[in-house]
N, C-alpha and C positions, 0 to 999 in steps of 0.2 A: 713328845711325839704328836699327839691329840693337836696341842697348840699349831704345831707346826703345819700340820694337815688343816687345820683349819685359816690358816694367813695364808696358803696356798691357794687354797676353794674361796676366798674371800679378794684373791687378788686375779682369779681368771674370770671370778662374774664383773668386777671392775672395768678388766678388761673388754669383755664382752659388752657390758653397759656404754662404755668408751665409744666405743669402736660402732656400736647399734644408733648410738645419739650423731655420731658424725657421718655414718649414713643419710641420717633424719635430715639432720643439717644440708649436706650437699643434696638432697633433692629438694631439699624449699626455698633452696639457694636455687636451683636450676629454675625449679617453680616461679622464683620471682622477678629473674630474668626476663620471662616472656609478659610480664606485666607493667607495664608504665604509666605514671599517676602525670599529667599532663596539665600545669594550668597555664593560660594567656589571658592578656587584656583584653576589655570588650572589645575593643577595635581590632584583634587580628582573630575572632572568634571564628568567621569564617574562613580566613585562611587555615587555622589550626585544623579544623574540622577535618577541612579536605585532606591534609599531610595526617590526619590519623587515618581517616577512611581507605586512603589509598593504603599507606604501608600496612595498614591490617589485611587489606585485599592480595599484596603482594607477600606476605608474611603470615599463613593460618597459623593459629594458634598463641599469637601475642593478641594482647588484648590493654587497648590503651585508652582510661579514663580521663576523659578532658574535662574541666574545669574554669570556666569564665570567673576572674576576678575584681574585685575594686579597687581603686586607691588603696585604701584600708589596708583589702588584701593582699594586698601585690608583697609587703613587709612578710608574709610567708619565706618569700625565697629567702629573708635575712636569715629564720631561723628553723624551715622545717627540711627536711630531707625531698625537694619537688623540681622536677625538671618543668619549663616552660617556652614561652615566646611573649616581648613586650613588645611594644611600640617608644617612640623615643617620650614620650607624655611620662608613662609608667615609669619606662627605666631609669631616669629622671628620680624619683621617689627613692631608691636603691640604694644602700650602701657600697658601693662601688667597691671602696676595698676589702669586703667581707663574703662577694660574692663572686662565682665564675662567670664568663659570659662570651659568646661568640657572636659577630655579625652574622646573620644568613639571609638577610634580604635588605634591600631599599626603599627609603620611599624620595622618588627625584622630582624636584619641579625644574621646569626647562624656562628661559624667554624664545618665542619662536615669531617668525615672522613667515610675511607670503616669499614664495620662491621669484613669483614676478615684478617683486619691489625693484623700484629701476635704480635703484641704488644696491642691491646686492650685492654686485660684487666690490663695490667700497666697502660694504658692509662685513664682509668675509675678511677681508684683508686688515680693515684697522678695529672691528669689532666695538663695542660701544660700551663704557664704564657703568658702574652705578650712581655715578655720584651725576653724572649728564641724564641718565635715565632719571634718577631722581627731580632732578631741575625740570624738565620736558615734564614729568607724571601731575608736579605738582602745582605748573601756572595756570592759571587761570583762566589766560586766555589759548587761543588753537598754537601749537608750537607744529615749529616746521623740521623735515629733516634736516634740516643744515647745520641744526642745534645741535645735531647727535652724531656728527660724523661729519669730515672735510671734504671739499667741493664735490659736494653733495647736489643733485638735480633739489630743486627747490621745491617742496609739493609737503601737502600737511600728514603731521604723525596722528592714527589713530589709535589710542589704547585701551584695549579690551582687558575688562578684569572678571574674574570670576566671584560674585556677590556672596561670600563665603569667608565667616568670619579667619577662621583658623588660617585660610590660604592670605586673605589679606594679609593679617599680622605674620608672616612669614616672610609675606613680600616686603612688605614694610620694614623691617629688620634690616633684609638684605639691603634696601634700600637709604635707608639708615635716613628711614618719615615716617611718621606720624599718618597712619590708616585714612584717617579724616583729610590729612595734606592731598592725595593722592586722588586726582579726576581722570574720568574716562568715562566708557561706555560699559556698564555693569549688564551681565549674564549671570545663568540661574544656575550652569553648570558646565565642566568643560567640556561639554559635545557642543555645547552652544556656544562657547570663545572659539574654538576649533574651526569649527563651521564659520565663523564671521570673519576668523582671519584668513580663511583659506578662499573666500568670497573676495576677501580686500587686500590689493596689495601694499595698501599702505598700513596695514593694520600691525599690531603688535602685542602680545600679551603675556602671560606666565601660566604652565599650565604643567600638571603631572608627564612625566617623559612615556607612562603608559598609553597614554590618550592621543599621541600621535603617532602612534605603532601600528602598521600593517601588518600580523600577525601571521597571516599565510605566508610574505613574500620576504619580511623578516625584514623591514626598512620603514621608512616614515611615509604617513599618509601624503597624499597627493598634494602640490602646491604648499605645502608645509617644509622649515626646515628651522633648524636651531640659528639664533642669534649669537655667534661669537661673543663672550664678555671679556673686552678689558680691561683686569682685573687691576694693573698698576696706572693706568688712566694715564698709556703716554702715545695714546693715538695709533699704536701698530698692535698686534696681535702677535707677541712674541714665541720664540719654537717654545719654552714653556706655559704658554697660556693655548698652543695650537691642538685641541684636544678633539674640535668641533668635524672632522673630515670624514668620520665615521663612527656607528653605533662605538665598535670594539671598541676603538681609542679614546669615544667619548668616559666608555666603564672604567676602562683601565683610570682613564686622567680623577673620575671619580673619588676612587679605591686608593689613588697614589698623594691625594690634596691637592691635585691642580683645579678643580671646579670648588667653586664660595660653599663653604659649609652652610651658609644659612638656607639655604637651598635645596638641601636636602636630608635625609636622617635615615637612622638603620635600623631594620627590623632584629631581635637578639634573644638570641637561645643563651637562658638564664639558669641558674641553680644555685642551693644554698655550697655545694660544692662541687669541686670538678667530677663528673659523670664517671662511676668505677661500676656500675652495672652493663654487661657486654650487652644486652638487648638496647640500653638508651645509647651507647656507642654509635650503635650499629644505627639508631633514629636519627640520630642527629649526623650522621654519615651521609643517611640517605636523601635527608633535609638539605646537605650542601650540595647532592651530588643530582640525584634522579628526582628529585622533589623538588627541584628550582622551577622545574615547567610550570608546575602550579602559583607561581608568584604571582606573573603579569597578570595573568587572566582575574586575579584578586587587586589587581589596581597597583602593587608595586612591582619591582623591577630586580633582577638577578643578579647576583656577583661575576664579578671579570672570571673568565677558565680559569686564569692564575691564580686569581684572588684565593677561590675556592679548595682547588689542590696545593695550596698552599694549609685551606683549616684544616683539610681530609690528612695530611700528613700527619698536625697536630695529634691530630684525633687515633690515630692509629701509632703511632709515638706512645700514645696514650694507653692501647688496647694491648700494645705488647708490655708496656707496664706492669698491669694488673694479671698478666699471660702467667710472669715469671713470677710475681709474689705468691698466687694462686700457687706457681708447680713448687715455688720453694717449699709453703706451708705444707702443702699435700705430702710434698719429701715429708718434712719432717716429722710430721704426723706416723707414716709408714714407717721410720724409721723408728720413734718411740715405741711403735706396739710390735714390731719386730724385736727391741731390746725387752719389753716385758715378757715378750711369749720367751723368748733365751732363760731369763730370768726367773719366770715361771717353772721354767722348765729343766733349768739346773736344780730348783728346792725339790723337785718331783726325783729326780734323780738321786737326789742327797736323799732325801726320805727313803726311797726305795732301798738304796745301797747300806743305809745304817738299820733299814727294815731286815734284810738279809740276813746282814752279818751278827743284827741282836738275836735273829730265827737261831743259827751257825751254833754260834754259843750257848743260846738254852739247851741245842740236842746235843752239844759234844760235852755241856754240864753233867747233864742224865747220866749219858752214857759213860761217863768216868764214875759216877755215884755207883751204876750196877756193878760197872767191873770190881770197885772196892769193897762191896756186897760178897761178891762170888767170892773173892780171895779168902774173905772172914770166914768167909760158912766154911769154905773148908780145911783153916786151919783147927776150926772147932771139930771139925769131924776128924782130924788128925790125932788132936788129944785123948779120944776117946778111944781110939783102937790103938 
């Protein structure tokens, strides 16, 4: 009985410790939800900054430590548990197949020319290759438009570059020359190509797709517009190369591979695994959704509406995921200590019931002892009278 009393008492403080620890649990769990361990490359350090300061401001109570990385460091996201943002440099470094990762931003260079180039509209219609841009960048002597485009007004090409090693070898690539190959008229930065092409209508150069954006009116700067490239070098600008007729179409043509990869690269929300914490969900939601304003104004450029309600779906695909694992365990959990409290409480029962009926029979022992008492006494007192 002792025994049994005591596996009893020993399996409701079980219980009780159970059941107190997973308390503990889902408030540290809740706890850490509102906190997000945040690291990016030095190059998007300012960008990240802003996408924590804002969603902290728009979110009291989460609290999100950012963390600039190195080369070096960047090999964290292979193996520690950290959400982030790289640059195409870093992500680069990355085990690709080891890691999660989403586009959330761009960085676009454009070729652009003046709007009063008297060749424009040839220009629009048969657009101009790389492999002609490249011949034209790299002679020696003055090339004319005639080079770059069919019956063409005769008058000389100027090519504005931006004195910037990284942009050069970008350009170069796409160009498929040698940095060195490549003459023109070198600028110190692209307000200064900008400005000389938007001065010169014969001018031409390569520049970030942020740096000719009118921001207030949500179109490109004045005198400025994109150069059509064509890409298969057969003189027209085909419906799949026609991407240039506006911003939207230009993103979408981006997003879908119709504009030269080398030309552009993607900013990318990184981790050692796919994101199962509802608060960095909910970050990186707000990073494709309400957080995009802040890209431009950091020098890159935002995803197509589609592009992005295309990751926002993933992502909530996602949230309901970890919704249902959550309520499955949380069941099950409820349901085990629902079947120990039964169990507990069938032994309580058993104890009490064979406590009873052992009480039952010690008094109805007794009570047959006396009665065989009384009989004796008085057949003794029979005998004697």
């Amino acid at each position: 009985m002792k025994n049994k009393i005591r596996l009893i008492t020993n399996l409701l403080l079980m219980l009780i410790v159970a059941f107190t620890a997973y308390e503990s649990t889902t408030a540290a769990t809740t706890n850490d939800k509102e906190n997000i361990s945040l690291l990016c490359s030095p190059d998007l350090l300012d960008l990240s900054t802003r996408w924590a300061e804002e969603y902290m401001n728009q979110n009291p109570g989460t609290i999100i430590t950012l963390t600039p990385v190195t080369e070096k460091g960047v090999v964290e996201f292979n193996s520690e548990r950290h959400l982030g943002f790289v640059s195409r440099e870093y992500f680069s470094l990355l085990n690709k197949e080891s890691v999660w990762y989403e586009v959330v931003g761009r960085d676009v260079y454009v070729p652009v020319i003046n709007t009063k180039n008297p060749n424009l509209n040839r220009i629009l219609e048969q657009g101009i290759s790389p492999e002609k841009l490249s011949a034209v960048f790299s002679a020696s002597n003055v090339m004319n438009w005639t080079s770059l485009i069919g019956n063409a007004t005769s008058v000389p090409v100027r090519y504005y570059f931006i004195d910037n090693e990284a942009v050069k070898a970008d350009v170069a690539v796409f160009l498929k020359a040698g940095q060195a190959q490549l003459n023109g008229n070198g600028v110190a930065n692209s307000q200064q190509l900008v400005s000389a092409i938007q001065q010169d209508p014969l001018g031409i150069g390569f520049c970030r797709l942020t740096d000719i954006l009118d921001f207030e009116k949500q179109e490109m700067v004045e005198n400025i517009c994109l150069m059509p490239i064509d890409r298969n070098n057969n003189g027209k600008i085909d419906a799949i190369e026609n991407i240039y007729s506006d911003l939207n179409a230009f993103n979408r043509g981006v997003w879908i591979g119709k504009y030269p990869k080398e030309l552009f690269s993607s900013i990318y929300s990184v981790a050692s695994s796919k994101p199962t914490s509802e608060n960095e969900l909910e970050f990186v939601k707000w990073v494709l959704t309400a957080g995009q304003q802040y890209i431009i104004p950091a020098g890159y450029y935002n995803l197509a509406g589609i592009e992005r309600q295309s990751k926002v779906d993933e992502l909530l695909a996602a949230k309901a995921e970890i919704a249902v694992s959550e309520t499955k365990s949380s069941n099950l959990r409820i349901v085990l200590f629902i079947f120990a409290v039964i169990v507990a409480f069938g032994f309580l029962m058993d104890a009490a019931l064979r406590y009873f009926r052992n009480k039952r029979m010690v008094i109805s022992g007794m009570a047959s002892k006396d009665t065989k008492k009384k009989k004796k006494s008085v057949s003794v007192l029979n005998g004697l009278f």
